[in-house]
TORKOL-4160 file (C-alpha; in steps of 0.2 Angstrom, whole numbers, padded with zeros to 4 digits, m for minus):
358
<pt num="1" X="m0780" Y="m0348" Z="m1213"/>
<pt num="2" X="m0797" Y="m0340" Z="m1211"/>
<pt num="3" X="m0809" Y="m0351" Z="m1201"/>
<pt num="4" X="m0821" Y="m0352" Z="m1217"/>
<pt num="5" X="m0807" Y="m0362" Z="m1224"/>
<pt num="6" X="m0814" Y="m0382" Z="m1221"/>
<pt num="7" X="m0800" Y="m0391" Z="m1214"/>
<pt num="8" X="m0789" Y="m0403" Z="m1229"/>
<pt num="9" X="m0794" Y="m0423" Z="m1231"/>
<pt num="10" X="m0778" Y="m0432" Z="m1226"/>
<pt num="11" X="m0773" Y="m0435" Z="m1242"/>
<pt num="12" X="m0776" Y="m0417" Z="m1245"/>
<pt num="13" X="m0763" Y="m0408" Z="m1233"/>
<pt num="14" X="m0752" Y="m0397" Z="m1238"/>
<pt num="15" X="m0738" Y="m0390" Z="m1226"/>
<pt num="16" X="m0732" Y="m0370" Z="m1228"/>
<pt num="17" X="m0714" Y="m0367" Z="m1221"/>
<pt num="18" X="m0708" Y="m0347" Z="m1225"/>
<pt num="19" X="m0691" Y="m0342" Z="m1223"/>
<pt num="20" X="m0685" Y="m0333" Z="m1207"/>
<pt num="21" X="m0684" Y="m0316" Z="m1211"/>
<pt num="22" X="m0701" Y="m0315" Z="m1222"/>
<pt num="23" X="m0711" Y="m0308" Z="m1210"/>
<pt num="24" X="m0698" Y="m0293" Z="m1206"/>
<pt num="25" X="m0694" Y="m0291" Z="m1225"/>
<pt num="26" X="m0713" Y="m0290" Z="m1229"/>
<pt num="27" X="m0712" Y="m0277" Z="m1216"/>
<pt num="28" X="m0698" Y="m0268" Z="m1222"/>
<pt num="29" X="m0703" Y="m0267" Z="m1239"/>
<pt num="30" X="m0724" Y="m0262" Z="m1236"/>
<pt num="31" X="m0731" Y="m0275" Z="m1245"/>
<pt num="32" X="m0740" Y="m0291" Z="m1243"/>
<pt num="33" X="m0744" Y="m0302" Z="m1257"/>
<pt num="34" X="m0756" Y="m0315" Z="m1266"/>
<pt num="35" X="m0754" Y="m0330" Z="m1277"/>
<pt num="36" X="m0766" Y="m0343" Z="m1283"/>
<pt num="37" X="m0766" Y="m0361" Z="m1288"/>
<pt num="38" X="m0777" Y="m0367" Z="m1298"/>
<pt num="39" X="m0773" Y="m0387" Z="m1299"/>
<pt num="40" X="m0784" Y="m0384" Z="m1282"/>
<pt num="41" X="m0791" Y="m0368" Z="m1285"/>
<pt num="42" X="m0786" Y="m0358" Z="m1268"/>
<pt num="43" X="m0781" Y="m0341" Z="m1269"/>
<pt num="44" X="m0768" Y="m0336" Z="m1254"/>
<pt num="45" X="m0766" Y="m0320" Z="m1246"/>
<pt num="46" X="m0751" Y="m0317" Z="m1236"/>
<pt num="47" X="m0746" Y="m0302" Z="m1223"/>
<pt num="48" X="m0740" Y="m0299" Z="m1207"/>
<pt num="49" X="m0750" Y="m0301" Z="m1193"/>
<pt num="50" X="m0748" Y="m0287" Z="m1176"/>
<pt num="51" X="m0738" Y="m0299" Z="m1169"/>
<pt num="52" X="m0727" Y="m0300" Z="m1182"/>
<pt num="53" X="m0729" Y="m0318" Z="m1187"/>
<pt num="54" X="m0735" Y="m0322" Z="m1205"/>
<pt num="55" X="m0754" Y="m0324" Z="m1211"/>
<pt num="56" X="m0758" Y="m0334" Z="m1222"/>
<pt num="57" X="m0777" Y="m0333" Z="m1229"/>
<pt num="58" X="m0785" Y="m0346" Z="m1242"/>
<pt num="59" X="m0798" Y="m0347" Z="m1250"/>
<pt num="60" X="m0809" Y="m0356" Z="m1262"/>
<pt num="61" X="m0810" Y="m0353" Z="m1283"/>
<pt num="62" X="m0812" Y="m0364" Z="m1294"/>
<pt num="63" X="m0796" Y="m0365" Z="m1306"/>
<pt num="64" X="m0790" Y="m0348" Z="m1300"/>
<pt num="65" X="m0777" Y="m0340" Z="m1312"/>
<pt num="66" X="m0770" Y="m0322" Z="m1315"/>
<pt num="67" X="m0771" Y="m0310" Z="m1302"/>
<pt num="68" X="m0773" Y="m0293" Z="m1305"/>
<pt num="69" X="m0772" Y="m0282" Z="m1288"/>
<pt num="70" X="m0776" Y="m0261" Z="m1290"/>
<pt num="71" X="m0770" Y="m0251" Z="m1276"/>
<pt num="72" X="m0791" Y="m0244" Z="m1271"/>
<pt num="73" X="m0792" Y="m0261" Z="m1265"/>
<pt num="74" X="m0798" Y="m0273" Z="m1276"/>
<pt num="75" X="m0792" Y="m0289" Z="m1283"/>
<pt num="76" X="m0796" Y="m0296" Z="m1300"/>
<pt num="77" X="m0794" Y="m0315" Z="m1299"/>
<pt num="78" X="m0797" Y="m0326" Z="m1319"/>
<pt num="79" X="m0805" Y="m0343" Z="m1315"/>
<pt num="80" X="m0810" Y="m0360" Z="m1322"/>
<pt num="81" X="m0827" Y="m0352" Z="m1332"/>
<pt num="82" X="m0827" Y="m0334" Z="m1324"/>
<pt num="83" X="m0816" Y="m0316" Z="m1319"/>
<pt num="84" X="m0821" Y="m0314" Z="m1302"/>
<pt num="85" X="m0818" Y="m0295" Z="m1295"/>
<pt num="86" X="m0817" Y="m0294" Z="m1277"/>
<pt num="87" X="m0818" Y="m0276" Z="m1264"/>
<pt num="88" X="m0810" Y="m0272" Z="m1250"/>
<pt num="89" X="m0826" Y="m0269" Z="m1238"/>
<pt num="90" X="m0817" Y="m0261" Z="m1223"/>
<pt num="91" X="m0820" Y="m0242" Z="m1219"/>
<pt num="92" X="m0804" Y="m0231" Z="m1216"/>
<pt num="93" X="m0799" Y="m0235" Z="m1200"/>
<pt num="94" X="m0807" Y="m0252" Z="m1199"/>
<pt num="95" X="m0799" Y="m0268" Z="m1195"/>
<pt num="96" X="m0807" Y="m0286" Z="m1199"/>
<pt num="97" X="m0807" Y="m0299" Z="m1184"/>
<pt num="98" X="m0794" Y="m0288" Z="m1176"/>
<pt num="99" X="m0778" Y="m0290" Z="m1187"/>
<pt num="100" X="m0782" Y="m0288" Z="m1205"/>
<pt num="101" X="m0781" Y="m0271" Z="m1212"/>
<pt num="102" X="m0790" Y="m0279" Z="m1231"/>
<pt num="103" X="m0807" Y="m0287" Z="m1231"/>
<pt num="104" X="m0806" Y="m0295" Z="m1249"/>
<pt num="105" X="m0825" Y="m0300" Z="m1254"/>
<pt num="106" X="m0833" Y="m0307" Z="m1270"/>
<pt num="107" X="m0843" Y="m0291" Z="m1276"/>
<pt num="108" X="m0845" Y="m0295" Z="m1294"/>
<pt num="109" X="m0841" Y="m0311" Z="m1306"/>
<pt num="110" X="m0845" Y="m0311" Z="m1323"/>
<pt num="111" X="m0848" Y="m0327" Z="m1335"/>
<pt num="112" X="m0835" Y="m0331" Z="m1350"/>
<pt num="113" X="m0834" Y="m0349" Z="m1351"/>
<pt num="114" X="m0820" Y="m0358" Z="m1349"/>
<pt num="115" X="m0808" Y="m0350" Z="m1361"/>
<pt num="116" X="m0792" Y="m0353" Z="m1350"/>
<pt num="117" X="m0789" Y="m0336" Z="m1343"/>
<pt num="118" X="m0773" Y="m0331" Z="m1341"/>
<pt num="119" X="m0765" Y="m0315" Z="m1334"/>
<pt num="120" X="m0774" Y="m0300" Z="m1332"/>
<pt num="121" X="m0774" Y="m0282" Z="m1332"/>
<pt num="122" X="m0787" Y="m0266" Z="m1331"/>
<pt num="123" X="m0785" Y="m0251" Z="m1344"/>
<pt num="124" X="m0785" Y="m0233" Z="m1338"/>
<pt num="125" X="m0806" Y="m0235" Z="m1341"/>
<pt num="126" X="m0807" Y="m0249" Z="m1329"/>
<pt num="127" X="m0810" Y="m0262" Z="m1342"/>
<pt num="128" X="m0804" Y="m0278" Z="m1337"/>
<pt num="129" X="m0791" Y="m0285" Z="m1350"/>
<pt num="130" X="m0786" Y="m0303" Z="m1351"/>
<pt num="131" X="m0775" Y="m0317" Z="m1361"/>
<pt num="132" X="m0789" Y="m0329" Z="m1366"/>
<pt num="133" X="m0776" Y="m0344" Z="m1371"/>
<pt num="134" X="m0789" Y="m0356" Z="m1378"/>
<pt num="135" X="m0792" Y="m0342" Z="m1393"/>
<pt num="136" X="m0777" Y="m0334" Z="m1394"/>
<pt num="137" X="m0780" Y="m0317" Z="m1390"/>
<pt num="138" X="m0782" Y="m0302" Z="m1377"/>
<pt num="139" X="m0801" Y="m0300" Z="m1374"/>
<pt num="140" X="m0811" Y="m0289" Z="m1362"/>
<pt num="141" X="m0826" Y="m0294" Z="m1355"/>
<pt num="142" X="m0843" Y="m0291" Z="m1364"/>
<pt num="143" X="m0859" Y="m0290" Z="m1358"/>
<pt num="144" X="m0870" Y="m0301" Z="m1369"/>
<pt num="145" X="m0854" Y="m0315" Z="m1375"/>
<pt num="146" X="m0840" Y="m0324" Z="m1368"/>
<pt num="147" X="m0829" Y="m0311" Z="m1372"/>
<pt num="148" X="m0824" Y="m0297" Z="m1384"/>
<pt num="149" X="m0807" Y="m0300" Z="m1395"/>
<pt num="150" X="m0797" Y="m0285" Z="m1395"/>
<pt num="151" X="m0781" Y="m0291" Z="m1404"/>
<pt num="152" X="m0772" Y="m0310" Z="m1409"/>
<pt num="153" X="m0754" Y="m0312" Z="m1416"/>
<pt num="154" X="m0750" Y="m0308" Z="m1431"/>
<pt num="155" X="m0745" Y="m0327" Z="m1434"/>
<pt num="156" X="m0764" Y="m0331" Z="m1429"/>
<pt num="157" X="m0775" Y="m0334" Z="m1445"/>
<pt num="158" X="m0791" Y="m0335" Z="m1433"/>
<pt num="159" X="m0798" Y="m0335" Z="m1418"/>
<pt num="160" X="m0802" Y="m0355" Z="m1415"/>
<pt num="161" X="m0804" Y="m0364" Z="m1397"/>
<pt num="162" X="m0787" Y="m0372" Z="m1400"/>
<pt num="163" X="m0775" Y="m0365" Z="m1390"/>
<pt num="164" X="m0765" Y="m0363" Z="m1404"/>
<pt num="165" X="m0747" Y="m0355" Z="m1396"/>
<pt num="166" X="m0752" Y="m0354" Z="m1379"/>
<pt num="167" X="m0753" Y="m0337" Z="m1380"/>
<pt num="168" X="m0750" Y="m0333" Z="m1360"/>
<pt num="169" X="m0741" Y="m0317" Z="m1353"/>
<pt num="170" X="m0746" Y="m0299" Z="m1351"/>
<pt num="171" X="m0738" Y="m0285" Z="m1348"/>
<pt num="172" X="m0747" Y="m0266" Z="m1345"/>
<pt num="173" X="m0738" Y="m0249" Z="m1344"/>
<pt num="174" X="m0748" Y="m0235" Z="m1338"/>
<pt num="175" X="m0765" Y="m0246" Z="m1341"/>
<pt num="176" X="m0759" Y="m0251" Z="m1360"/>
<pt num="177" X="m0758" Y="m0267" Z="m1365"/>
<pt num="178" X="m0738" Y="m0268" Z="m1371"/>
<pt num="179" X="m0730" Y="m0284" Z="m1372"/>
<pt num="180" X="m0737" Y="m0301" Z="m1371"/>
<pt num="181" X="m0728" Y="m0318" Z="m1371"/>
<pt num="182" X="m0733" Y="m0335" Z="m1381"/>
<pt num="183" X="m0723" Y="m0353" Z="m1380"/>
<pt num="184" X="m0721" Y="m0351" Z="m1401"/>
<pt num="185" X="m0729" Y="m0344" Z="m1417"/>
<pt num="186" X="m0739" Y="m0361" Z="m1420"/>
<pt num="187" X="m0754" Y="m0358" Z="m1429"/>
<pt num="188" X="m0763" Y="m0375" Z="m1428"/>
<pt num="189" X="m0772" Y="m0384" Z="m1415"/>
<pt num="190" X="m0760" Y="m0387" Z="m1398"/>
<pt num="191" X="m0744" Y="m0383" Z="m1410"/>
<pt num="192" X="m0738" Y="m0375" Z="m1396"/>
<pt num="193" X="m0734" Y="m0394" Z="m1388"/>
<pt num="194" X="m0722" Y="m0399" Z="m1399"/>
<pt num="195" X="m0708" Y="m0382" Z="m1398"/>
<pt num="196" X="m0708" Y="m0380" Z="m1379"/>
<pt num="197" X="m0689" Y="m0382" Z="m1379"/>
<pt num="198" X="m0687" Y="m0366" Z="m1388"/>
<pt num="199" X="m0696" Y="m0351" Z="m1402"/>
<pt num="200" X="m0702" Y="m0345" Z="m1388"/>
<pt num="201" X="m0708" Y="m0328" Z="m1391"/>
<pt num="202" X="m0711" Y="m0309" Z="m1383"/>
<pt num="203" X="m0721" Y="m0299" Z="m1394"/>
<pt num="204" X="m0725" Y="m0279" Z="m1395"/>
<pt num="205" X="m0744" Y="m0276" Z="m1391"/>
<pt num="206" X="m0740" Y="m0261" Z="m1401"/>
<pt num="207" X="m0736" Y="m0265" Z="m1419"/>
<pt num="208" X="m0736" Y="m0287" Z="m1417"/>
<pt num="209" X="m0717" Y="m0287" Z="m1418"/>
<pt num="210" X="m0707" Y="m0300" Z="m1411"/>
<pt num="211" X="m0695" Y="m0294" Z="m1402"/>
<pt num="212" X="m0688" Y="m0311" Z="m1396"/>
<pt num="213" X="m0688" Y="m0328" Z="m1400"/>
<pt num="214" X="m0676" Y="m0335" Z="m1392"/>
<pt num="215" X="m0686" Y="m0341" Z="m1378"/>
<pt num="216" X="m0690" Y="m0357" Z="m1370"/>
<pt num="217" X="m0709" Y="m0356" Z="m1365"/>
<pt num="218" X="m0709" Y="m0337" Z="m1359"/>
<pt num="219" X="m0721" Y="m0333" Z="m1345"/>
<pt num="220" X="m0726" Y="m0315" Z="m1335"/>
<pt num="221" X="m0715" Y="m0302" Z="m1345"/>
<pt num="222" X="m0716" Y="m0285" Z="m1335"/>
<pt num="223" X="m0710" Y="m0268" Z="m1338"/>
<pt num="224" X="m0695" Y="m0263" Z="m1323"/>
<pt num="225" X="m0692" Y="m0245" Z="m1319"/>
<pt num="226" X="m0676" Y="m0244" Z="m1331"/>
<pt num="227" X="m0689" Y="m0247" Z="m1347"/>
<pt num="228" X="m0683" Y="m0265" Z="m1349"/>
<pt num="229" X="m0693" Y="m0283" Z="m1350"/>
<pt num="230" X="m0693" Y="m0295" Z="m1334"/>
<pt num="231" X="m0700" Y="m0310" Z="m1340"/>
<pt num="232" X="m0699" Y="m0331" Z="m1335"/>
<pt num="233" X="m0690" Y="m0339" Z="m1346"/>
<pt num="234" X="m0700" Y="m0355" Z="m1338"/>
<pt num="235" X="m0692" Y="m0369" Z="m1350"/>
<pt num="236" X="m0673" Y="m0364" Z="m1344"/>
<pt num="237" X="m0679" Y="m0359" Z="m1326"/>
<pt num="238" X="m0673" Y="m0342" Z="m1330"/>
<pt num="239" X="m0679" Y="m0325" Z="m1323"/>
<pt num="240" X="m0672" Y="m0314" Z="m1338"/>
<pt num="241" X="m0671" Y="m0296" Z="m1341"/>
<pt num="242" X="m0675" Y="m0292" Z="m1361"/>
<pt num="243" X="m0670" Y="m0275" Z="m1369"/>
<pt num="244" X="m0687" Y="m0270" Z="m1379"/>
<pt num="245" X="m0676" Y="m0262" Z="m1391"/>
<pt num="246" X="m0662" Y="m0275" Z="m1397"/>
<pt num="247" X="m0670" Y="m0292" Z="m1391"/>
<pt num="248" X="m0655" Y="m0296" Z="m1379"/>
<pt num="249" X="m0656" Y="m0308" Z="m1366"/>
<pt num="250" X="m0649" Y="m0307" Z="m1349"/>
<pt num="251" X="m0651" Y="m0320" Z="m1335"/>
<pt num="252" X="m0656" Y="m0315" Z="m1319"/>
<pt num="253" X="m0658" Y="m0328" Z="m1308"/>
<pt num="254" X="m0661" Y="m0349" Z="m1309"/>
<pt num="255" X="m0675" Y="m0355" Z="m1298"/>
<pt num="256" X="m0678" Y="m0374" Z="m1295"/>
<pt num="257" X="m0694" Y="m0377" Z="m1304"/>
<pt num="258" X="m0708" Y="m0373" Z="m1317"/>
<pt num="259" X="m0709" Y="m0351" Z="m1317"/>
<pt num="260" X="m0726" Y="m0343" Z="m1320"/>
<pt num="261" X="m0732" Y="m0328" Z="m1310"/>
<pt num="262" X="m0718" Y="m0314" Z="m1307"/>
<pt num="263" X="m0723" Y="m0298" Z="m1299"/>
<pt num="264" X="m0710" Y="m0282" Z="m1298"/>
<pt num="265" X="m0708" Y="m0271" Z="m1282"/>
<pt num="266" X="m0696" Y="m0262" Z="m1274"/>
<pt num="267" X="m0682" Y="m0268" Z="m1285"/>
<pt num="268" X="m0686" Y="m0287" Z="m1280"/>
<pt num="269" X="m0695" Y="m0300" Z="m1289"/>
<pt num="270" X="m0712" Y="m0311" Z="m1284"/>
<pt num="271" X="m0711" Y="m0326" Z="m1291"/>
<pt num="272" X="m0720" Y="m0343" Z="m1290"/>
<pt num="273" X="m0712" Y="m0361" Z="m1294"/>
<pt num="274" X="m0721" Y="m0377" Z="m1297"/>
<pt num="275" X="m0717" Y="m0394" Z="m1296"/>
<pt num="276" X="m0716" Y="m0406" Z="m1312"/>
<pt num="277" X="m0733" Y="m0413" Z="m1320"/>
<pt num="278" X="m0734" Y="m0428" Z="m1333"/>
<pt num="279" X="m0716" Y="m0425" Z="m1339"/>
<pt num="280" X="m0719" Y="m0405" Z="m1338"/>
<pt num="281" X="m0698" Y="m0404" Z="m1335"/>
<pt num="282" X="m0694" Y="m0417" Z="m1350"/>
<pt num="283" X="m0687" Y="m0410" Z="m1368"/>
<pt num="284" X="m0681" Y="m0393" Z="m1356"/>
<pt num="285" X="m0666" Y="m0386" Z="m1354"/>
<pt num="286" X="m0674" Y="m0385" Z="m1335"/>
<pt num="287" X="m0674" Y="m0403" Z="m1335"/>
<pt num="288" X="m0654" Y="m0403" Z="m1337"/>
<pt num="289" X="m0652" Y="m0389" Z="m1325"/>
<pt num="290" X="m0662" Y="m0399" Z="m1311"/>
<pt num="291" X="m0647" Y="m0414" Z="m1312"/>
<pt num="292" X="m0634" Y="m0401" Z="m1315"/>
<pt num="293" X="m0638" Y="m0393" Z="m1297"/>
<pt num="294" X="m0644" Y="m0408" Z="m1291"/>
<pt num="295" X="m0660" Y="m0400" Z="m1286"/>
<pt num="296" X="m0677" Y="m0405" Z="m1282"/>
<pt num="297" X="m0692" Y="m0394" Z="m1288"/>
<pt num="298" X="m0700" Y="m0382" Z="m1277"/>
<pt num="299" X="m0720" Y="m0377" Z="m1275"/>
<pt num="300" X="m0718" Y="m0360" Z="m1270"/>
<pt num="301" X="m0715" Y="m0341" Z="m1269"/>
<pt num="302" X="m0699" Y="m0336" Z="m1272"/>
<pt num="303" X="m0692" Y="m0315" Z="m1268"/>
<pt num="304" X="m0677" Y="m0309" Z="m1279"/>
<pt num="305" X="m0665" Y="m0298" Z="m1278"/>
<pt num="306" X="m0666" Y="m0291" Z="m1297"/>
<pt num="307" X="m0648" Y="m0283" Z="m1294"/>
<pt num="308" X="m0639" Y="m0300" Z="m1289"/>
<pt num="309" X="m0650" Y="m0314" Z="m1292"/>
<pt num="310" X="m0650" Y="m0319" Z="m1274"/>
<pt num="311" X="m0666" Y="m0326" Z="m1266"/>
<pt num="312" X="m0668" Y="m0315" Z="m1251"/>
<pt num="313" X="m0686" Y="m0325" Z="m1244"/>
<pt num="314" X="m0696" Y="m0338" Z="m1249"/>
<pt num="315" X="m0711" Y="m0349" Z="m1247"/>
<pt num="316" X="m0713" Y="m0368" Z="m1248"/>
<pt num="317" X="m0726" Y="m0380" Z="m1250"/>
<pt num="318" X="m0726" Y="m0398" Z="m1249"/>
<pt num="319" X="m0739" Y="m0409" Z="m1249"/>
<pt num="320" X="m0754" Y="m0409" Z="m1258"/>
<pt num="321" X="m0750" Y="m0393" Z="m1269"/>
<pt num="322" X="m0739" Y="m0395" Z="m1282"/>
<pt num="323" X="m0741" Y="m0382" Z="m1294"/>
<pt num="324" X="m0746" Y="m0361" Z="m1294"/>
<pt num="325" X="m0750" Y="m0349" Z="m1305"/>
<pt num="326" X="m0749" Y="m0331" Z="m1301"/>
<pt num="327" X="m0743" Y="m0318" Z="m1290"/>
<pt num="328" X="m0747" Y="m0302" Z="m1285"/>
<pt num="329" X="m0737" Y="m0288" Z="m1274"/>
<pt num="330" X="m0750" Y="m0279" Z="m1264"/>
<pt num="331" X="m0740" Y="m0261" Z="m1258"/>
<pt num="332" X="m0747" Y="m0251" Z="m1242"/>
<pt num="333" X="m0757" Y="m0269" Z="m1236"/>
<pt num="334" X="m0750" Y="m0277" Z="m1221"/>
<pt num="335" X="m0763" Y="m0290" Z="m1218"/>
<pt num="336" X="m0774" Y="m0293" Z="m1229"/>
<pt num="337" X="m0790" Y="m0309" Z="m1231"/>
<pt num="338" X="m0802" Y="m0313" Z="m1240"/>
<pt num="339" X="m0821" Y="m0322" Z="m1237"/>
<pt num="340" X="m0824" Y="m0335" Z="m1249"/>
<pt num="341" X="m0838" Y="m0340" Z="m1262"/>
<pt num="342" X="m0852" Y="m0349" Z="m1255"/>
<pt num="343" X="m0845" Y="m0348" Z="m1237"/>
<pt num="344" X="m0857" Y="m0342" Z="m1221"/>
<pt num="345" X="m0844" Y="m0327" Z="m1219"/>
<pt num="346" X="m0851" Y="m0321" Z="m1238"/>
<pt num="347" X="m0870" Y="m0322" Z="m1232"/>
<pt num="348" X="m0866" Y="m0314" Z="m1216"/>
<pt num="349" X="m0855" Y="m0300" Z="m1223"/>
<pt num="350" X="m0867" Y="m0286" Z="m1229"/>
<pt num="351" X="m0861" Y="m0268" Z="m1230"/>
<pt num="352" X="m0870" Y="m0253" Z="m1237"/>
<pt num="353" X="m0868" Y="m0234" Z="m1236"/>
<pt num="354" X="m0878" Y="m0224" Z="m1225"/>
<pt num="355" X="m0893" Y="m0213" Z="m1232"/>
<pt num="356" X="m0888" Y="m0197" Z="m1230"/>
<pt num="357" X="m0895" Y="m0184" Z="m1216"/>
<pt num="358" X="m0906" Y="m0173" Z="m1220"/>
């Protein structure tokens, strides 16, 4: 952890454990990664150190959410009232405090409210895009409002602070909006509640058809190399692959707990787990699964092999956090950090460019 990280209260701990071979597959594989929580609003960053241990950085935002990571070196983290957008300070050829090859700090963070910001995504134009769940629509930031409604279902009557189908999931190909993912096609306040266990739906950013809906509260779809769908099928503990074109299903892998946050790379999945909350497993096909395997729910990152379902590495948290949100791979990064809002390290850290010579 980054020494502007405040030690937890007892009652706060929470203990990391990583599989064996993370470290090395990290390596292998040229990537680091980054997941939040927002039950305690802590972003994690996680590489590879030069002595080839594992890093773990945290840091503190408020509810953090989705996680969009762009491969110039910024971050785009959705929080509790705000999108926070955070720069890789380092020069080429600089290295913070010795190991860390990303410097990740708070440049810009724009007001919305709190709108429940899901997952997020930046067009071609650098506009920020982002599933705003509380109104059941993709928006983009505006200047003078909250935000800027740029499409709803075409089973949402209105735009109304009602979380109306819990409208979540959001997948980009080549900076387009394509697919997004919502728990059902409810159009009343919280509707969503009552059909968790299934009418789950993926839906074509392009034309508002439904492609499926025969999911059980869908999470995270993303676009594979082959064309087709990755998604969480959360309420069956399912990562599925989905055919755009026919709708047809196809389980991937089971993971013991609550999906939401997947990232794709290299052939292998990100995925993060959460732990049950007031009865969050009950009325699921998950919840049957659990006993069937005779498995306790995990709070972590799990990495799968898209080709055989097998989880190659893993993290784990117990303790204090129970639940995550988001993940993101982070290609051609092997150590990255981050400096925290409202920490010394963010006074301190001040960069500029040089005035040129004359």
């Amino acid at each position: 952890m980054s020494s502007t990280t405040p030690p937890p209260a007892a009652n706060q701990a929470t203990n990391l454990t990583v599989s064996r071979g993370l470290a090395g597959w990290l390596t292998q594989h040229r990537t680091s990664m980054a997941f939040s929580c927002y039950q305690s609003g802590q972003l994690f960053l996680v590489g590879v150190l030069p002595n080839g241990s594992v890093s773990f950085n945290q840091q503190k935002f408020t509810r953090a959410m989705g996680l969009c990571w762009q491969p110039s070196g910024r971050l785009y983290l959705g929080a509790l009232d705000q999108v926070w957008r955070l720069e890789n300070m380092l020069r080429p050829g600089e290295v913070g405090n010795g190991s860390f090859d990303q410097v990740l700090i708070p440049r810009n963070a724009q007001t919305t409210g709190d709108i429940d910001i899901h997952e997020l995504g930046v067009d071609p134009d650098g506009h920020i895009l982002f599933v705003n769940t509380k109104y059941s629509c993709l928006a983009t930031l505006d200047v003078r409002h909250s935000f800027r409604p740029l499409w709803k279902p075409p089973f949402i009557s209105r735009l109304a602070p009602e979380d109306r189908c819990h409208l979540n999931g959001l997948a980009m190909v080549d900076g387009r909006p394509a697919y997004l993912t919502a728990v059902s096609r409810s159009d009343v306040v919280n509707g969503w509640r009552e059909r968790r266990h299934e009418g789950g739906v993926l839906i074509d950013y392009r034309d508002g058809s439904i492609i499926t809906d025969q999911l059980s509260m869908p999470h995270s779809p993303r676009v594979d190399r082959d064309g087709s769908i990755v998604l969480l099928d959360s309420g069956r503990g399912r990562i599925c692959r989905i055919d755009p074109v026919s709708g047809m299903r196809k389980d991937i892998a089971f993971c013991p707990g609550f999906l939401r946050g997947l990232a794709l790379h290299d052939g292998f999945a990100f995925v993060t787990l959460s732990k049950p909350r007031n009865g969050t497993f009950a009325g699921l096909q998950l919840d049957d699964e659990m006993r069937g395997r005779d498995a306790t729910a995990w709070c972590g990152v799990m990495i799968v092999d898209l080709s055989t379902g097998d989880v190659v590495e893993w993290i784990k948290l117990d303790g204090f956090i129970a639940e995550l949100f988001d993940v993101v791979a982070m290609p051609g990064v092997r150590c990255p950090m981050a400096v925290g809002p409202g920490t010394i390290e963010m006074q301190n850290n001040i960069s500029f460019e040089a005035l040129p010579v004359d």
